[in-house]
C-alpha positions in Angstrom: 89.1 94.2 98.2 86.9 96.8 100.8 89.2 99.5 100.9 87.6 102.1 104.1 87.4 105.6 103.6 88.8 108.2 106.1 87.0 111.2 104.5 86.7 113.5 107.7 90.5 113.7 108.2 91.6 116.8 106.9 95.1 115.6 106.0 93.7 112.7 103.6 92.7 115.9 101.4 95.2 117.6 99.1 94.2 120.6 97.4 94.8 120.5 93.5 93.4 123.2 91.9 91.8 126.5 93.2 90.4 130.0 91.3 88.1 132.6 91.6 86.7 133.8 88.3 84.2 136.4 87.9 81.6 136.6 85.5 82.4 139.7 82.5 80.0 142.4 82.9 78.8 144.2 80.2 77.0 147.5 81.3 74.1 149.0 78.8 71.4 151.8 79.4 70.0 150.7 82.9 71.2 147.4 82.9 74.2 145.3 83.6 74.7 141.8 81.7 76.6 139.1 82.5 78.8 136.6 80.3 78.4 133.0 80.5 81.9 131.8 82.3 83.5 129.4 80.2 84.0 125.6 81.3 86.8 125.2 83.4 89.5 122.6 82.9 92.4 122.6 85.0 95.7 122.1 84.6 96.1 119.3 86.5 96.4 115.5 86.0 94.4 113.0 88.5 95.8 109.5 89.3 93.8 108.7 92.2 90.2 107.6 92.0 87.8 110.1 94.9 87.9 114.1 94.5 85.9 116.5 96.4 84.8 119.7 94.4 83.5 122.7 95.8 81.9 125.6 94.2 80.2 128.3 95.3 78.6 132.0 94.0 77.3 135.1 95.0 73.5 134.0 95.3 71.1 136.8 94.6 68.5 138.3 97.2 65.3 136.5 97.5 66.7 133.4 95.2 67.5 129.9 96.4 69.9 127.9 93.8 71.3 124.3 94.6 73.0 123.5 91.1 76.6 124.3 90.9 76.8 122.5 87.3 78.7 119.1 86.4 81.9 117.6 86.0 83.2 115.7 83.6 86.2 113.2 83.6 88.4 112.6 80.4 91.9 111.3 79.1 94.1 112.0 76.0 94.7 109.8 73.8 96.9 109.3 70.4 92.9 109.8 68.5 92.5 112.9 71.0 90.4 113.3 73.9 88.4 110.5 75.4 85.3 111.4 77.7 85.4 109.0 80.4 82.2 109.3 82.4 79.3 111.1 81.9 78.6 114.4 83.9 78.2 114.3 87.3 76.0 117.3 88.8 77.4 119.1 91.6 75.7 121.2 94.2 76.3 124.8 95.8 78.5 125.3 99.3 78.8 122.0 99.0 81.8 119.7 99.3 80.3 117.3 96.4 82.4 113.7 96.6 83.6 112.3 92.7 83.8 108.7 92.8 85.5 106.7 90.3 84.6 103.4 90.1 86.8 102.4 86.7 90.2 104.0 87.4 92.5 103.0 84.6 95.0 106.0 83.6 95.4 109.6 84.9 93.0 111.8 83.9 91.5 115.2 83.9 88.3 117.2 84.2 85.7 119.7 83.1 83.8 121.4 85.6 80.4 123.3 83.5 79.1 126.3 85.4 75.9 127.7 84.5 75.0 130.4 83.0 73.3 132.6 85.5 76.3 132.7 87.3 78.1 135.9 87.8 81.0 134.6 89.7 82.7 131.2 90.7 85.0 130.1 93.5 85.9 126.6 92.6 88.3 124.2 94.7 89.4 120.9 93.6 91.0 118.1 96.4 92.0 114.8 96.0 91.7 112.1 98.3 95.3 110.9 98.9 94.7 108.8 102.3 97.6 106.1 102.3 96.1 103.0 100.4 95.1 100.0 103.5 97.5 97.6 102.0 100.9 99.6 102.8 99.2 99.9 106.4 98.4 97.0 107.1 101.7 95.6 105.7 103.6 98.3 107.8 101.6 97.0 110.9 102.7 93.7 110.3 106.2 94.8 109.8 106.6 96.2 113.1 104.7 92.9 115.1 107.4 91.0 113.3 110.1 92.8 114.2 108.9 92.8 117.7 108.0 89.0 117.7 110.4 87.4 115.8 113.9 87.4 117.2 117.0 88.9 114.9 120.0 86.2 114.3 
């Protein structure tokens, strides 16, 4: 089955997870250091198939950066956790699109920031458009009801 993608209607999206973390700084004589920010795993369990992530940082003066890190998917099992699919790169002030093309159970994910980052504002949607099928079948619902007399 084709199944059509609305993805530039807003209230298709649902936001799932959303933080700002900044980066520890660790202050010695004439310099300030930065921490590397730990990989983020939210809280939340996925059941549907397309997320968008977005992350974005402070970018320093006279730099140009495009990497915003990866993201991994992965399931729990009675063995433990189960890695899914390998990472998937994303990209800065970008709404990067997650496909999943094997969608079998609920999942979660990893998002890896690098380390020259000294702050990160990452949001996590899910795609939760109503599947065609219940449409469609709703469509023909009401041409039936209008067609087809009542006894």
């Amino acid at each position: 089955m084709t199944r059509n993608l609305n993805l530039s209607t807003a209230s298709n999206w649902q936001l799932m997870y959303s933080i700002s973390i900044p980066s520890v700084v660790i202050a010695t004589a004439g310099s300030n250091h930065y921490t590397k920010i730990t990989p983020i795993r939210p809280a939340v369990i996925f059941n549907k198939a397309v997320l968008g992530i977005s992350v974005n940082t402070m970018i320093p003066v006279g730099r140009q950066w495009f990497y915003a890190g990866s993201v991994s998917r992965f399931a729990n099992s009675a063995l433990g956790e189960i890695y899914i699919e390998d990472r998937k790169p994303l990209f800065l002030s970008r709404f990067n699109l997650v496909i999943t093309d094997n969608l079998l159970n609920d999942y979660q994910i990893e998002i890896n920031i690098p380390g020259w980052f000294v702050s990160c504002n990452l949001a996590v949607y899910q795609y939760d458009a109503p599947d065609d099928i219940s449409i469609i079948q709703q469509d023909l619902d009401i041409i039936k009801a209008a067609v087809v007399p009542t006894i």
